[in-house]
N, C-alpha and C positions, 0 to 999 in steps of 0.2 A: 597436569592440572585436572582433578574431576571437572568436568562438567555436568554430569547428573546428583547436585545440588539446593535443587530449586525443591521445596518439602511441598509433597501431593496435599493438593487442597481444593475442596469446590468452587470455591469463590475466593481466595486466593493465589499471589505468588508470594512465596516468603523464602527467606534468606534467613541462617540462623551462621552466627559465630562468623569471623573478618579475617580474609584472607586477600592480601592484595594483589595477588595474581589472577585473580577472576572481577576484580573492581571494572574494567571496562567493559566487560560483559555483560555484566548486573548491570550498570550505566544505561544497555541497551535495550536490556526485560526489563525493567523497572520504569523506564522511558511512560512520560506521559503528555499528551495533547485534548486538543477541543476544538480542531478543526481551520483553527485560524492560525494556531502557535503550534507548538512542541517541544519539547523538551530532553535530553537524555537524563538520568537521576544521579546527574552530581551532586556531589555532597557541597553543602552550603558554606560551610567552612573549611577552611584553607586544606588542602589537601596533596601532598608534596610528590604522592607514587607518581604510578602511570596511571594516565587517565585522558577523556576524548571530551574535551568541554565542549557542548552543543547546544544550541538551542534557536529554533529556525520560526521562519514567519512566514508563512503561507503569501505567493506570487513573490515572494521579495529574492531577486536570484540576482547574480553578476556573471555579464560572459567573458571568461576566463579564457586569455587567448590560448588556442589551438596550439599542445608541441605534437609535433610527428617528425620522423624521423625524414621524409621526403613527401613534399607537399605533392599533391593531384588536381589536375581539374576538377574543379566539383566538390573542395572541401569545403566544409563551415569554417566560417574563419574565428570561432571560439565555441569554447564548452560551457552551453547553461550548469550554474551549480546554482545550488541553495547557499544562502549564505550563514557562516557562524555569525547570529547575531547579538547586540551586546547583552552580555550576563548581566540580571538585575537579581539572582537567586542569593548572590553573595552574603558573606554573614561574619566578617574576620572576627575570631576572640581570642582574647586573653585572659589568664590568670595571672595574677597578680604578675603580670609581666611577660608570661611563658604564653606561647601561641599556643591552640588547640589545631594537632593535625594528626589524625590517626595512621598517616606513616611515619609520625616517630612517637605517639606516644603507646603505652603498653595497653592492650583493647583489651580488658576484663569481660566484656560480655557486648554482642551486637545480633540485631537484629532487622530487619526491615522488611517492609510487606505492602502490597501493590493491592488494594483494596480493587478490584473489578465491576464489582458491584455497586461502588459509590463513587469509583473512578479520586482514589487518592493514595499518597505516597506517603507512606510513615517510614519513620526510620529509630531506634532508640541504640542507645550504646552508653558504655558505664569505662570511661580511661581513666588511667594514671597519669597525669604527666611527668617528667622531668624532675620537678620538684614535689613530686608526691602528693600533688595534689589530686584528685578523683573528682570527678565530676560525672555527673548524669545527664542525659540531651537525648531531650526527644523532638521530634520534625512529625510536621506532619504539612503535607502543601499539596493544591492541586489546582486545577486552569477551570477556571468557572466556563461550564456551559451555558451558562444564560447572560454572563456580563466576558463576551468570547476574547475582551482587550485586557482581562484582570488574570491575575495568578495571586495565588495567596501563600504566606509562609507563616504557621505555629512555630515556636523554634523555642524550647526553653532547655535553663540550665542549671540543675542541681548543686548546691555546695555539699558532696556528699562527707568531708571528713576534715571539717579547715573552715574557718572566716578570713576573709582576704577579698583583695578587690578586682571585679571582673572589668574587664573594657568591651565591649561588641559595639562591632561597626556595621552595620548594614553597606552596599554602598554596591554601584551601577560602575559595570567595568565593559566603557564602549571600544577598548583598545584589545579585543580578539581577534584571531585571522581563523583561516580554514586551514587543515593537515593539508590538506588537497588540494591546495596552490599551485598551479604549474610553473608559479613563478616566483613564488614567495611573497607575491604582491599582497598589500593591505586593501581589502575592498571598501572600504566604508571612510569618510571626512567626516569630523567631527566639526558641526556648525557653531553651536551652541550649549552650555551650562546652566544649570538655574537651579535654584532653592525656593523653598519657603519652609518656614515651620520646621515639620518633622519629616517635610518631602523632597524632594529632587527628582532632577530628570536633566535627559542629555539626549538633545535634538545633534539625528546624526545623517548622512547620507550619500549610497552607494553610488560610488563612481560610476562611468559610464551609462548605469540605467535612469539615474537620478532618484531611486525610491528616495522617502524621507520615513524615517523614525523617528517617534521621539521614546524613549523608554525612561518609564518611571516610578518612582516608588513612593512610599506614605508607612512611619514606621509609628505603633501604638504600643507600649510597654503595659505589663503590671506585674509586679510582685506580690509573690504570694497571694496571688486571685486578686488585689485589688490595685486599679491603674496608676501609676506613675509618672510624671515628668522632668527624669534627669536632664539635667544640663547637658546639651551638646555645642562638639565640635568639629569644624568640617574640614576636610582632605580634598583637596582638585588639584589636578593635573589635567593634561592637555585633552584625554581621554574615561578622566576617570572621577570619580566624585564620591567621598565617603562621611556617612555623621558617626562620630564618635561619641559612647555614654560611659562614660563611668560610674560603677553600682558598685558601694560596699557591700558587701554579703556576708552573713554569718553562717553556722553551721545549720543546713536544712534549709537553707532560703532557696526559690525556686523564680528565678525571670523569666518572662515571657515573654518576646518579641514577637507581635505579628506584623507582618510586611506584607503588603498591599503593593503590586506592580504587574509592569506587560508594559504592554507596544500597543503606541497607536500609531499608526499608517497612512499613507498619504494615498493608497491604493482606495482607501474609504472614508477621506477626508481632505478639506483644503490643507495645500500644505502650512500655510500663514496660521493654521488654525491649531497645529497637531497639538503646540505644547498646551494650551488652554483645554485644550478636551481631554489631555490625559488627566489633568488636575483635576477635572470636573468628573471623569469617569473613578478614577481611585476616591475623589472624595465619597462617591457613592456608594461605595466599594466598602469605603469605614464606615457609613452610616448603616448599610444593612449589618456589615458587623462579619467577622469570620464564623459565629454561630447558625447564621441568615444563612452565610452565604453556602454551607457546607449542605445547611438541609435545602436549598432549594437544588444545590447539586444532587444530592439524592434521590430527589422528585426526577429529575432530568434524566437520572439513568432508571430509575423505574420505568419510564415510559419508551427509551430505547429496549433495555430488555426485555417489556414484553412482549414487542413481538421477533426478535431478532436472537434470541436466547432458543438453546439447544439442551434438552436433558438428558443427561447420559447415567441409569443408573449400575452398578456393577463395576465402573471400573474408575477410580475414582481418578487416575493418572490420564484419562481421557477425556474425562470431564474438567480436568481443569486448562486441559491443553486447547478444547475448542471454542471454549467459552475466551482465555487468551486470543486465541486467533481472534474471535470476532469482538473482542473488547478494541484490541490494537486497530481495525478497521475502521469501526464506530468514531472511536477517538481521534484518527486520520482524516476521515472524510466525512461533512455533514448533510453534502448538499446543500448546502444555504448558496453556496457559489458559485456560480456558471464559469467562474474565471480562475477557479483551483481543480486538481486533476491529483492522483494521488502516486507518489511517486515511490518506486519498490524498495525503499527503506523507510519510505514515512519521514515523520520528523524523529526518527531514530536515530539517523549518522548519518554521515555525507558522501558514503559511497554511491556512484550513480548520478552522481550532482543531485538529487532530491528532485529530478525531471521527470518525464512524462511517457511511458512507454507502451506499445501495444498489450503490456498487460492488462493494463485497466479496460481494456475493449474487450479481451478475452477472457478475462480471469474473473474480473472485480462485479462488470455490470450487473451478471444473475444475482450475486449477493443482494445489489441495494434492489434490484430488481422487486426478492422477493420478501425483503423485511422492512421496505420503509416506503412509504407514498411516490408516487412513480415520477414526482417530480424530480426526486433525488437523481433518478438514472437518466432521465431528460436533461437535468445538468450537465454530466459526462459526456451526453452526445452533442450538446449545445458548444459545450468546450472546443470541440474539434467542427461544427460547424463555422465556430464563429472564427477558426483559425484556414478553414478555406483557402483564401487567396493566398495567407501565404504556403499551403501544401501548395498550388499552383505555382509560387514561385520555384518552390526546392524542384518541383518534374523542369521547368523552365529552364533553372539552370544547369539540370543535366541533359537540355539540348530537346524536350518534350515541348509539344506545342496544342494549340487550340484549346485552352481549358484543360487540360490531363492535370492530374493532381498525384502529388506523392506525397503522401502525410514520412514528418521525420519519425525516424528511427526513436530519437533522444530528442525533446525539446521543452522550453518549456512558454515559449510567448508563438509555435506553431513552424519558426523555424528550424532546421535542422541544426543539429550541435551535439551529433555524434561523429568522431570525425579515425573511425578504422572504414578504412577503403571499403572490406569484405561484410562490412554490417550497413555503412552507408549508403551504398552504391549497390548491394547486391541483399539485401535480407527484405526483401520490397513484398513478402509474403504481409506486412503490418497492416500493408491500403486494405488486405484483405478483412481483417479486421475490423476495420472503421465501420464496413458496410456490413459486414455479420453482429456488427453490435447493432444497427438501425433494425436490421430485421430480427433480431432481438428481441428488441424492445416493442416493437411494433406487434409482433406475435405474440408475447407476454401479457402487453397491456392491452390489444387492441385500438391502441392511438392509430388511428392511417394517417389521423393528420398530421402527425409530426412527418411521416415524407412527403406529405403536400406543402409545410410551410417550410420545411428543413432539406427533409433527407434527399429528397429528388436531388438536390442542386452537386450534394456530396457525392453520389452513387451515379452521376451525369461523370462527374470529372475524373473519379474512380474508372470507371469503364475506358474511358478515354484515354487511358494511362495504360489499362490494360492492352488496350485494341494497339497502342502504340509498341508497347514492349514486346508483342509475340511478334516473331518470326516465321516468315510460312517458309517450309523448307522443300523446293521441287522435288529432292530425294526419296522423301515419305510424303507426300503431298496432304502434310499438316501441320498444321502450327505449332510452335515450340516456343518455349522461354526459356533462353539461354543466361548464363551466366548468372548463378543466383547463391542464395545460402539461404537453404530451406533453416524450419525452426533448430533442426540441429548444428547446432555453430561449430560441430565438430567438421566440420565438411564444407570449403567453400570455393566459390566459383565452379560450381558445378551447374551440368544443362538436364534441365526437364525434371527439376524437383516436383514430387507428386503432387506435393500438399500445394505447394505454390500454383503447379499448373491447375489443380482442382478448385480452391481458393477462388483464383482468377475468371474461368469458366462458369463456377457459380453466382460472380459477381456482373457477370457480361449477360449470363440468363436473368436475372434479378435485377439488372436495369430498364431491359425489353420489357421485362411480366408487367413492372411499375409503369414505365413508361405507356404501354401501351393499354395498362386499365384508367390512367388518368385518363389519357385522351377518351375512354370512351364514357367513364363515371365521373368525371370531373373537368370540361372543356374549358372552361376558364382559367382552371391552375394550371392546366396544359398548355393555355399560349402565352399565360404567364411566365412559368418556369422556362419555356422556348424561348421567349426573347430575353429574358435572364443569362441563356446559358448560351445562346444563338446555337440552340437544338436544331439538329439536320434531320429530317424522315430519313434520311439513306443511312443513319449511326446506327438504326434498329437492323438493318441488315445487313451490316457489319458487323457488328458484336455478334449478332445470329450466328454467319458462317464461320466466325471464329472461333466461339463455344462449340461447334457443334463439329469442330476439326481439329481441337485440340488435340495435342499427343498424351500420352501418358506410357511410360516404360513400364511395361508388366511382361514377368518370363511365366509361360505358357504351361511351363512343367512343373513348376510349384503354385500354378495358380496365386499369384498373388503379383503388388502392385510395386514395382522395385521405386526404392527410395529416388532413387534420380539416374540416367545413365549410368552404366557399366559399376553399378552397386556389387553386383554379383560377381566381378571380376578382384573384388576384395579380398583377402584371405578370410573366413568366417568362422569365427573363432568364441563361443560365449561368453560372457562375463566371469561366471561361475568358475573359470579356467583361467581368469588374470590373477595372480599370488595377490595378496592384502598387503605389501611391499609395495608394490607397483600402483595402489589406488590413494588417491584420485588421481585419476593418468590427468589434469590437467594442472598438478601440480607435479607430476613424475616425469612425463614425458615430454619428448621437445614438442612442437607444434608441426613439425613435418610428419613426425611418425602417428601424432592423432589424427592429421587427416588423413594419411593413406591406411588407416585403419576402418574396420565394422565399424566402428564403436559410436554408439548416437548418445549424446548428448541430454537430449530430454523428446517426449515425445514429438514426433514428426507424423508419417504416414498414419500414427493413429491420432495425431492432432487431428487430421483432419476427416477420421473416422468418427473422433468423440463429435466435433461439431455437425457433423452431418451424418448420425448415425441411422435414421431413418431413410437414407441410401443404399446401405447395408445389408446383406443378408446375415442370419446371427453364426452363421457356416463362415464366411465371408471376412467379419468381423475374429471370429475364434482364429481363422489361419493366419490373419495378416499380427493376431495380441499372440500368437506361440511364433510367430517368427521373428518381429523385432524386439519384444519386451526383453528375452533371454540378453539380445547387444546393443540394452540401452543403461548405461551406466549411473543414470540418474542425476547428474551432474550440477543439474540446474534445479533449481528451488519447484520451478515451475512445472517439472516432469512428475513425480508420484501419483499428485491427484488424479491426474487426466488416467490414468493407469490403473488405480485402485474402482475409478468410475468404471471401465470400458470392463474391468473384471466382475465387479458387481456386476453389470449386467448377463455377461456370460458364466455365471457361478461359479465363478472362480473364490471362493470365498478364505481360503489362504491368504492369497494373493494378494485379494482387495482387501484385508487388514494388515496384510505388510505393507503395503504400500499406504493405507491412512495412515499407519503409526508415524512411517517415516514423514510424512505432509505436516501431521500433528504436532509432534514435538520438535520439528527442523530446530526452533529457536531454542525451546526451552531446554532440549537436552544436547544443544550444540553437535549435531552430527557432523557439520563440516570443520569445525572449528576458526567460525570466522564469525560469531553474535556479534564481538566485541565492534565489528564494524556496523550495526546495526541491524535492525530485524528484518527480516520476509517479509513484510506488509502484502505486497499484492500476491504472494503466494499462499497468504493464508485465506483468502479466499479462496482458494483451490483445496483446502482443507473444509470449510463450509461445503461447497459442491461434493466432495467425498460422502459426507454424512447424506446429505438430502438429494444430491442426481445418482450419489452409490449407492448407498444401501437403502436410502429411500426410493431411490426409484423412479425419483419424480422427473420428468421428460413432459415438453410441451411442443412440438413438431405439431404442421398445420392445425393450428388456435383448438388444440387439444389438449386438455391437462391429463397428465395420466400419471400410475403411480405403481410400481412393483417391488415391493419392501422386502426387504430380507435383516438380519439381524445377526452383528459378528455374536460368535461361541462365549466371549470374552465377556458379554453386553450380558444386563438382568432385560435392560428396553431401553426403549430411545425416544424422544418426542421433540418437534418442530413445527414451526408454523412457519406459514408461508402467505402474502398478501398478492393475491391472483384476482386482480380485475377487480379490485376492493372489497370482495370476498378473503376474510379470515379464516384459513383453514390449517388446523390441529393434525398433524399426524403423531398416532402414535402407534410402538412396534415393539410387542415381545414375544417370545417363543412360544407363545400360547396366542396370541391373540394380534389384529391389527384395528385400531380404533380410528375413524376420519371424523371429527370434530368441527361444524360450520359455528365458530364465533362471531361469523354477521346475521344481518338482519338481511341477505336474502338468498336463495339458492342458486345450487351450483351443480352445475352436473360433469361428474368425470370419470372417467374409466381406473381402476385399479384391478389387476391381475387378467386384464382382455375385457373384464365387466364393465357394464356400462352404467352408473350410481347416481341419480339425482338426491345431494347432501340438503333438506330441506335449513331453513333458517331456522339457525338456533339447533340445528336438527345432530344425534348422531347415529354413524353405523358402525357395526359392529361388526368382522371378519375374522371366522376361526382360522 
């Protein structure tokens, strides 16, 4: 199958001519949400191939009991998934009797295109059917950002060569399951049925968690531009509920169906209330009108892109890839809710369960950090504040005590529900995470308050966790943490991962530093947060003599910092020298021969050089990126960016465009060959940081903004903006010239190339 199909365009994805061997994959690119829903881009009418029907609702998940092959102490006893929730996109037709489904009838001409810019999903196609009849149908639908419980569907149908009579049925199908069943189980009851008029809805709700849905629709005809009211007829079954129109059609006549639907939730509503507010919301919904409601979408993403939009000019395959990335993000995640978290397919597909992973700590935060009001990334961290106690519980039930906290691996209401032994029990590098997002964010925005009201009490139970899981070893008379799986999953249960032990170290210094400037800048929140946490004076010299006795395995003779115990007793062997037969070894090889292999996964020892690069020497930095990058196979979604950054900085400028490209287009040009299960959401973030911490340059290490730009060969310039302390700042970057741009109203002072720049307001400069 090609996968490099998608036609280059700025502000487009388009698809031209229908092959159904790539229909799931499109399903996945085409995918569209608005924060609270999502959607894959099924087609609305019947559709017989293969294909992944999806479409997910933000907090609505079912814990899916746990198979393993041999249970352990310590398991989660189910996997959060997102749920397939019920399809309201539906659109059954007929001609004069014969079903419209483009695997079986003969596809004369198709197209379809992912508007970015206005955030909507057309679709046009010209069939044959069976009976020779032709017909023409164009779509066009997209999830309102300002009414976030509505979706809308244009949907009309051309009589292109015949009069004869068409049937379309709109109709709500709450009888779907998930592929990803471990048990084939149905997650969702159906409570309730109801009609009125030219609406319906079907009040439904998931077992064991008890969410309530009720999903609904609201169906407006007109022919040939002016509105009609055929007579309908309705279909129910115990799950399903359809209105039926019959429309005579001559030759040229054109129907319009717009359908008006979504989900309301009991997550943001009384349940006793849902089916009445969904009525009252889609009522709304027809009274602004699909014309309303299109252009106030419009409006919406105008104000997202400007300042979250990246211009690339010169290459136009790259401009349409980042712009994707950060469409897909936007449309995932709004911020409006403390109580959603973004999970690494999005509402794409259901790989992953649609839960919650230390990506979004490491990956995601700098994005909303640096393109949306700082509340957005204050949600993210509130997320995992507000799920605290139960991290306390999962370190608990692995036997940890007094307050230690171990945020899960995979969750999505804060407990654990990832349930492989060597990720759950031992990839415990995530707690690190949690706390390198607070100091993050804290450094970014200058909030201190959010650790006085928040982060102290996280970065207390953090440490706590740490102080408990190192091992002091009389042998080397220092501390070790054993038994782990650093970020490379190629490698597990192994002792004294670097990134881990570095990680942890850093988080044990950065509880003292906090710790001990509240008590002397803020005594009140000090004996507050103390008897909150029933804080000890003697934890501060603990954690001290732990961080400051950590081990870390580095061989002497290459200078450098080995990945974990007896790394170097590997056979080492490069990349470059595995046959293209043999790749992806995690499809090729067994799983005994990947671990007693080199071979890494995604970054490791320079994960946590990229985070803590201002540690580094750039000598330091160059030996540890020429000796792992060569045997790291790239494996994971999450590996290029961090790689194409840490080479940017070292001038590696090759390097750091192969490795964007690869970040860039993972999705669009299918390098793994797995879209069809849904997209990279949180790795495309790590495609944003490429642009603006790679080659931009931009680095914020102690409450410094700074900037060292460079510009791929490939590139005419490049331009971003970034919202630093509510200062709007422009960069732009061509081979001639570097431009810093202050879009607010007041100044800003920051360093670019060692120099030290105060950007007045409104103000620009100019660097040859």
């Amino acid at each position: 199958m090609n996968h490099n199909y998608i036609i280059p365009n700025k502000w487009s994805i388009i698809e031209e001519g229908f092959d159904a061997e790539r229909v799931t994959a499109s399903e996945s690119l085409f995918s569209i949400g608005n924060g609270a829903m999502g959607q894959r881009a099924n087609f609305e009418e019947a559709y017989s191939g293969d294909t992944l029907q999806g479409s997910y609702i933000g907090g609505i998940y079912y814990p899916d009991k746990t198979r393993v092959g041999w249970w352990k102490n310590g398991y989660p006893e189910y996997f959060a998934k997102v749920l397939n929730a019920p399809n309201w996109i539906g659109i059954a037709i007929k001609i004069d009797g014969q079903e419209l489904d483009l695997n079986t009838c003969k596809v004369i001409a198709f197209y379809r295109e992912l508007n970015m810019k206005k955030a909507w999903l057309k679709r046009s196609f010209i069939v044959e059917l069976s009976n020779a009849r032709q017909v023409k149908v164009e779509s066009l639908r997209f999830l309102s950002f300002s009414l976030t419980e509505v979706g809308v569907i244009k949907y009309s149908i051309k009589a292109l060569n015949f009069s004869g009579m068409l049937e379309i049925a709109p109709y709500i199908d709450a009888g779907i399951v998930n592929e990803d069943s471990n048990y084939d189980e149905f997650f969702w009851k159906v409570l309730d049925l109801s009609e009125n008029d030219n609406g319906a809805s079907i009040l439904s709700e998931t077992l064991k968690t008890k969410f309530q849905v009720c999903t609904g629709m609201k169906n407006v005809f007109h022919l040939n531009g002016k509105k009609i009211n055929p007579t309908k007829k309705s279909t129910k079954s115990e799950k399903y509920i359809a209105h039926h129109y019959q429309i005579d059609l001559a030759k040229d006549d054109k129907v319009t169906l717009y359908k008006y639907a979504g989900y309301v939730q009991s997550m943001n509503h009384p349940k006793k209330d849902l089916c009445s507010v969904s009525h009252d919301v889609l009522s709304k919904a027809v009274a602004i009108g699909f014309a309303g409601l299109l252009k106030q979408q419009k409006q919406d993403w105008e104000k997202i892109w400007a300042t979250s939009d990246i211009l690339i000019k010169g290459d136009l395959k790259a401009q349409q890839a980042i712009r994707f990335n950060i469409f897909q993000l936007n449309q995932t995640y709004t911020g409006k809710d403390a109580r959603l978290n973004i999970g690494p397919k999005g509402f794409t597909g259901e790989k992953y369960g649609g839960s919650t992973y230390w990506d979004t700590e490491a990956y995601c935060i700098p994005f909303y950090l640096s393109t949306k009001d700082k509340q957005v990334a204050k949600n993210l961290l509130l997320y995992r504040y507000n799920q605290l106690d139960k991290a306390i519980e999962n370190a608990k039930k692995l036997g940890f005590t007094k307050g230690a906290a171990l945020y899960p691996m995979v969750t999505m209401n804060g407990e654990e529900s990832h349930n492989e032994w060597e990720i759950t029990f031992e990839e415990i590098h995530r707690n690190g995470a949690m706390i390198y997002a607070i100091y993050n964010y804290v450094n970014y925005t200058g909030d201190y308050n959010y650790i006085l009201e928040y982060g102290m009490e996280v970065i207390i139970a953090v440490a706590r966790f740490w102080s408990q899981r190192a091992t002091f070893s009389n042998f080397k008379n220092q501390y070790m943490i054993l038994g782990v799986t650093g970020p490379n999953e190629y490698e597990n249960n192994v002792n004294n991962n670097w990134y881990t032990n570095y990680i942890a170290k850093w988080c044990l210094h950065y509880a003292v530093e906090n710790m001990q400037r509240i008590g002397l800048e803020y005594p009140t929140d000090y004996k507050r947060i103390s008897h909150k946490t029933n804080f000890k004076e003697s934890e501060i010299s603990d954690w001290q003599s732990i961080a400051n006795r950590m081990y870390f395995p580095h061989s002497e003779s290459m200078g450098i910092f080995m990945q974990q115990d007896g790394f170097l007793d590997k056979e080492i062997i490069p990349v470059k020298e595995l046959p293209d037969s043999e790749r992806p070894i995690n499809q090729k090889w067994s799983w005994d021969r990947i671990l007693r292999s080199c071979y890494i996964k995604q970054a490791d020892v320079l994960q946590g050089m990229y985070f803590f690069e201002d540690h580094f020497s750039d000598l330091k930095l160059k030996n540890h990126f020429e000796y792992y990058e060569p045997l790291t196979v790239h494996e994971s979604s999450l590996s290029p960016c961090v790689h194409s950054i840490l080479a940017s900085k070292l001038n590696m400028d090759e390097k750091a465009y192969e490795m964007y490209l690869r970040t860039a287009r993972l999705d669009l040009d299918d390098y793994n060959d797995e879209v069809h299960e849904g997209c990279h959401i949180t790795s495309m973030a790590g495609t944003w940081l490429s642009v603006v911490q790679g080659f931009g340059g931009m680095r914020n290490f102690n409450n410094k903004l700074s900037f060292n730009p460079s510009i791929p060969a490939e590139w005419k310039s490049y331009s971003f903006k970034i919202n630093y302390r509510d200062a709007i700042i422009q960069v732009y970057k061509s081979h001639k010239e570097t431009i810093y741009t202050n879009l607010s109203d007041k100044p800003l002072t920051f360093f670019a190339n060692n120099r030290r720049l105060v950007l007045a307001q409104k103000g620009l400069i100019s660097l040859k």
